[in-house]
DOKEGU-999845 format. One record per residue (C-alpha): residue number from 1; residue in one letter; z, y, x. Coordinates in pm, 1 decimal. Layout:
N
 num residu        z        y        x
 NUM      a        Z        Y        X
...
This chain:
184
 num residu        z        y        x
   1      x    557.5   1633.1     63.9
   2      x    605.6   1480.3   -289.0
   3      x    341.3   1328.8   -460.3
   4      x    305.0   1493.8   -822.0
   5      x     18.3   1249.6   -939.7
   6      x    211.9    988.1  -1130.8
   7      x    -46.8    694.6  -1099.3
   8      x    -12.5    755.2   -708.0
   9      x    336.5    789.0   -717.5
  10      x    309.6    467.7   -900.4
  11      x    129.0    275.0   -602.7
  12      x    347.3    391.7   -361.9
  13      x    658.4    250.7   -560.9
  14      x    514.0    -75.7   -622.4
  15      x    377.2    -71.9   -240.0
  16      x    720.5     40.5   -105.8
  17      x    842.2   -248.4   -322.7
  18      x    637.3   -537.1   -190.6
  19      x    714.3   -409.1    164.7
  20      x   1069.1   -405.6    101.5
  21      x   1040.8   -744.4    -46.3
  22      x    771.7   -870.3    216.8
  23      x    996.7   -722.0    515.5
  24      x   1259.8   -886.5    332.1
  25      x   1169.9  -1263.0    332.6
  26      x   1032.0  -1195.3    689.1
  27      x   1355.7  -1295.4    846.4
  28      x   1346.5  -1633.6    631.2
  29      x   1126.9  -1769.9    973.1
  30      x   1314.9  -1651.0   1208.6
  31      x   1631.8  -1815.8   1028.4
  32      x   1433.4  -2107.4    989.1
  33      x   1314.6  -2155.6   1371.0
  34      x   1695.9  -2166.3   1444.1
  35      x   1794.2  -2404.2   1174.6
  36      x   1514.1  -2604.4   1262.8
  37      x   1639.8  -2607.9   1627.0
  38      x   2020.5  -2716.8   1516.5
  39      x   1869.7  -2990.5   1316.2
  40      x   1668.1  -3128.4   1634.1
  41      x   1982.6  -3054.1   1854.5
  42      x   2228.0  -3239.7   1587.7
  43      x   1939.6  -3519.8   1543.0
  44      x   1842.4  -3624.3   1852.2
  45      x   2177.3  -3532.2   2107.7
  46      x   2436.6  -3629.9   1853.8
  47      x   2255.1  -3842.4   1663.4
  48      x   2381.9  -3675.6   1331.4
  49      x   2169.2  -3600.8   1008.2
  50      x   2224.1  -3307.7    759.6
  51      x   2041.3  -3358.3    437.9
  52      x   2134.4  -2980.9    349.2
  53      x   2043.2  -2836.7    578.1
  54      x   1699.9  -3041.0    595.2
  55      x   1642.5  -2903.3    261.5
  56      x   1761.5  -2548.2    369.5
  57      x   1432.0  -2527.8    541.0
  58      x   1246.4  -2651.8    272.9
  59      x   1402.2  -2399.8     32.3
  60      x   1297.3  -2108.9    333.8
  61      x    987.9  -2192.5    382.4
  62      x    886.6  -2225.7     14.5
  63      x   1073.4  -1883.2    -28.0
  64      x    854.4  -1723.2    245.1
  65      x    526.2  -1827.9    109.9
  66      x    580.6  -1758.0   -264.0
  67      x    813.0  -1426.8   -265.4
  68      x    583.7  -1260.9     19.3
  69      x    282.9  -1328.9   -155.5
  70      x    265.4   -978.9   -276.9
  71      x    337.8   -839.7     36.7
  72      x     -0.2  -1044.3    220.1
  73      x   -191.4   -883.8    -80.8
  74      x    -60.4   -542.1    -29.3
  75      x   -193.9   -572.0    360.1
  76      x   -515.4   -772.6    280.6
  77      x   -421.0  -1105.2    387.4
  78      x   -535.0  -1293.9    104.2
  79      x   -889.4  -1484.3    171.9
  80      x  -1181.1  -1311.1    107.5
  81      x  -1556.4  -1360.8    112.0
  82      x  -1582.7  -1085.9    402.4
  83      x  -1935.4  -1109.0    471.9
  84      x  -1968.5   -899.7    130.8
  85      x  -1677.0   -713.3    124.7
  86      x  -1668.9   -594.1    472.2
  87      x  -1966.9   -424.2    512.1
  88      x  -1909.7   -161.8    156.3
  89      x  -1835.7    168.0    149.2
  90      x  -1453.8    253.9    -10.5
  91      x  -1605.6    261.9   -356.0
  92      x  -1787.4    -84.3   -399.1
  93      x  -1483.4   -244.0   -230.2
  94      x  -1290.6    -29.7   -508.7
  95      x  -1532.2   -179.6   -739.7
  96      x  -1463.7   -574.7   -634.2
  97      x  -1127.7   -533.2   -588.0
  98      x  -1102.5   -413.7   -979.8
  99      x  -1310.1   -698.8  -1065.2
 100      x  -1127.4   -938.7   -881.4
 101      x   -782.3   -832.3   -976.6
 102      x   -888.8   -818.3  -1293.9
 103      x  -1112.8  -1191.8  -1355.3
 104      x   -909.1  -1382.7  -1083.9
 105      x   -550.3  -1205.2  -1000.6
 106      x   -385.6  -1151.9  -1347.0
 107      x   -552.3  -1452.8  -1521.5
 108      x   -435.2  -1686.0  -1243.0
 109      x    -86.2  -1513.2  -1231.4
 110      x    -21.3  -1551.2  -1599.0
 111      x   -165.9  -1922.0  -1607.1
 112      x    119.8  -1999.4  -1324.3
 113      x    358.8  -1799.5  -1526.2
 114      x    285.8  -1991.2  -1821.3
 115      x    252.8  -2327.7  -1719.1
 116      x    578.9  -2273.9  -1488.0
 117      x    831.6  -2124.1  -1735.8
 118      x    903.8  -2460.2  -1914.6
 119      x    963.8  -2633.8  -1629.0
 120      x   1175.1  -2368.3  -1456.6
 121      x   1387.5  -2321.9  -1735.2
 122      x   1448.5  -2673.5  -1812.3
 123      x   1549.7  -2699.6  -1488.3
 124      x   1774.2  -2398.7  -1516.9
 125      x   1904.1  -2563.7  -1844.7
 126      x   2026.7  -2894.4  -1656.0
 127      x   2076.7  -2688.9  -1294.2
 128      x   1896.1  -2936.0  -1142.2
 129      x   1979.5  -2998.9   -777.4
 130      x   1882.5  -3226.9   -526.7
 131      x   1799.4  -3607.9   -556.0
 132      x   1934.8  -3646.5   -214.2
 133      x   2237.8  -3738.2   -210.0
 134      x   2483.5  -3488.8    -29.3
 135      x   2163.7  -3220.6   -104.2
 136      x   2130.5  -2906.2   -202.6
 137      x   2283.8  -2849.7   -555.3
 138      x   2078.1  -2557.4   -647.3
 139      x   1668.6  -2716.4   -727.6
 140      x   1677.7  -2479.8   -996.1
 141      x   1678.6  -2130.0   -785.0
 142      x   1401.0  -2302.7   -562.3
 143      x   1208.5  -2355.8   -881.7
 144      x   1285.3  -2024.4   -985.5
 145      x   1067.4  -1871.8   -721.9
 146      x    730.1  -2020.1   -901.3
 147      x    775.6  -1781.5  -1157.1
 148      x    901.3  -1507.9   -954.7
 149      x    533.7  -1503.7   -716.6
 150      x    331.3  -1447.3   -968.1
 151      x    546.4  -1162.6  -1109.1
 152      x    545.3  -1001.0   -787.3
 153      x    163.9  -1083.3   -764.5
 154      x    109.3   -906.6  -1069.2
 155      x    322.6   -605.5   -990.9
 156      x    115.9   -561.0   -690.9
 157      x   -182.8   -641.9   -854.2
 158      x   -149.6   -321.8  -1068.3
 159      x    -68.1    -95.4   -772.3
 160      x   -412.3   -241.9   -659.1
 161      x   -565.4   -229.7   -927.2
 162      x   -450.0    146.1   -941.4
 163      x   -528.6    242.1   -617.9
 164      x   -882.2    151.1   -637.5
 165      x   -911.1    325.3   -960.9
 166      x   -773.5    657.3   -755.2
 167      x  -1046.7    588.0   -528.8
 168      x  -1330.7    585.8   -812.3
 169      x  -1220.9    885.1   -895.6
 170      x  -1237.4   1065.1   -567.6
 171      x   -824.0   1094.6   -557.3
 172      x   -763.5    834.5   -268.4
 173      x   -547.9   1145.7    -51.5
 174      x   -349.9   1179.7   -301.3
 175      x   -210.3    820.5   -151.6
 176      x   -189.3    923.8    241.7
 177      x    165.4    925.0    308.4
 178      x    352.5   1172.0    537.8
 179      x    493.9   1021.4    884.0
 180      x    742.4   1299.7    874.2
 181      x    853.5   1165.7    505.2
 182      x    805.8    788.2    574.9
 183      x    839.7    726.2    956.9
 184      x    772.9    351.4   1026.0
């Protein structure tokens, strides 16, 4: 069944979007479990260092936490005070979760976004890569990623922001989604 209501159909492309993205960077860990593993195997039985691909998990694990950031807000894994929040009906958490994407999300996304952008692009300027040397030649798409998280913070922010305005307004079915159309 296709959804007609464009602000729904809007959450469910920026949802479907953060999963993809979440789902995405999910396989980052497991890649970085077996690099990790090489590294101790190379270290410690051949007694052989690899500054790249030290850094490799470095650049991983930084990419997991920042690009799935969107993701842990589209399933609620964000902190919360949930002695409050826990206990409301579907409006009042509607409510806070207005207020809160509106006072905390957005104005802490853009302040990253701003005070990043110099610094990312001056590092894009120069293509600043590792100080190691024998490192990673690309610092500048690690970087990169501190202005990508709060872009996909705020994309996600507005689906949530969306959703609970659907659910104000008595129109949260019009985001159930079909198992037949969407199996998981």
């Amino acid at each position: 069944m296709k959804n007609n209501n464009p602000v729904a159909s809007i959450v469910q492309g920026l949802d479907a979007f953060s999963e993809w993205t979440g789902r995405t960077i999910a396989w980052l860990t497991l890649l970085m479990v077996l690099v990790t593993f090489v590294i101790v195997v190379m270290r410690y039985v051949f007694n052989v260092g690899n500054i790249p691909m030290q850094e490799s998990v470095i650049y991983m694990h930084s990419f997991v936490f920042l690009l799935a950031a969107g993701y842990t807000l589209k399933h609620d894994g964000h902190v919360r005070v949930d002695i409050f929040y826990r206990p409301m009906g579907e409006k009042g958490k509607a409510i806070i979760n207005i207020l809160g994407t509106l006072l905390l999300l957005f104005p802490v996304s853009v302040f990253i976004l701003w005070v990043s952008w110099d610094y990312v692009m001056f590092s894009w300027s120069t293509l600043e890569g590792s100080q190691e040397a024998g490192g990673i030649e690309a610092l500048f798409i690690l970087k990169t990623s501190l202005i990508v998280m709060p872009m996909l913070m705020i994309l996600q922010g507005i689906a949530e922001l969306l959703r609970s305005f659907l659910v104000l307004g008595g129109h949260a079915h019009l985001l159930e989604v079909d198992s037949q159309e969407h199996p998981v």
